[in-house]
C-alpha positions in Angstrom: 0.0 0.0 0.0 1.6 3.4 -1.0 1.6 5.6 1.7 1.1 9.6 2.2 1.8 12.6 4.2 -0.6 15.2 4.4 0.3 18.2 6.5 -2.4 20.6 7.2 -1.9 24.1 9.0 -5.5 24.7 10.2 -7.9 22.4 12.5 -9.0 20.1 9.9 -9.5 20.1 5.8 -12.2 18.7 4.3 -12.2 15.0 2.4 -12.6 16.2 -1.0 -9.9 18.9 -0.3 -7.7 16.6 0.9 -8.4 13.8 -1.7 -7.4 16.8 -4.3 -4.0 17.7 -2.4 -3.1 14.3 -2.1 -3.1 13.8 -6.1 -5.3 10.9 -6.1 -8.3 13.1 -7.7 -7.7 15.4 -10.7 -10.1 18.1 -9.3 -12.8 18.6 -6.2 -15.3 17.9 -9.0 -13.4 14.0 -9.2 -13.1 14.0 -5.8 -16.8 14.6 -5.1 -17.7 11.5 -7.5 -15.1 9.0 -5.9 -16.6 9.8 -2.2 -20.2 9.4 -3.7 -19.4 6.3 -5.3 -18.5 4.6 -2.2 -14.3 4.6 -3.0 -12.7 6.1 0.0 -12.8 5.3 4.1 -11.5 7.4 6.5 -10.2 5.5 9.6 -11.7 2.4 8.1 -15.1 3.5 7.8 -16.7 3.9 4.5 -17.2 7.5 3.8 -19.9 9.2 2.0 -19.6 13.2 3.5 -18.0 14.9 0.9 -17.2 17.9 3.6 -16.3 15.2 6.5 -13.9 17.2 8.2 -10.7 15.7 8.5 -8.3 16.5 11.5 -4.5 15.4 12.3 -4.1 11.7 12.7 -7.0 10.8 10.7 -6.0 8.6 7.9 -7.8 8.3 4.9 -8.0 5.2 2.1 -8.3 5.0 -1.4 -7.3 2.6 -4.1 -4.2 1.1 -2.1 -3.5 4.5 -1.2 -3.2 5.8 2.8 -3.0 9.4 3.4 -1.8 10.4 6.6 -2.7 13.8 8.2 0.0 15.2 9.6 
């Protein structure tokens, strides 16, 4: 699994945000469709809240892909 840092400067970012930062969606737009279509967990979880806010520590999954918040 290919594994990714994320730092963030503020309280939290939201998933789609994040999702786009990372490089593993082309644009919010993408991002919005890959959370919709059931592709991405955060801390496990299956997520479907495009706006979940994600905070430091959290660590998101897509694809073989783990972003870390950092």
């Amino acid at each position: 699994m290919q594994s990714i840092s994320v730092p963030i400067t503020g309280e939290y970012i939201e998933l789609a945000a994040l999702l786009k930062i990372a490089g593993v969606a082309s644009s919010g737009g993408h991002a919005h469709l890959l959370i919709e279509d059931g592709l991405v967990a955060c801390n496990g979880e299956l997520e479907k809240r495009k706006r979940r806010k994600v905070k430091k520590g959290d660590i998101v999954q897509f694809q073989g892909v783990e972003i870390q918040v950092v």
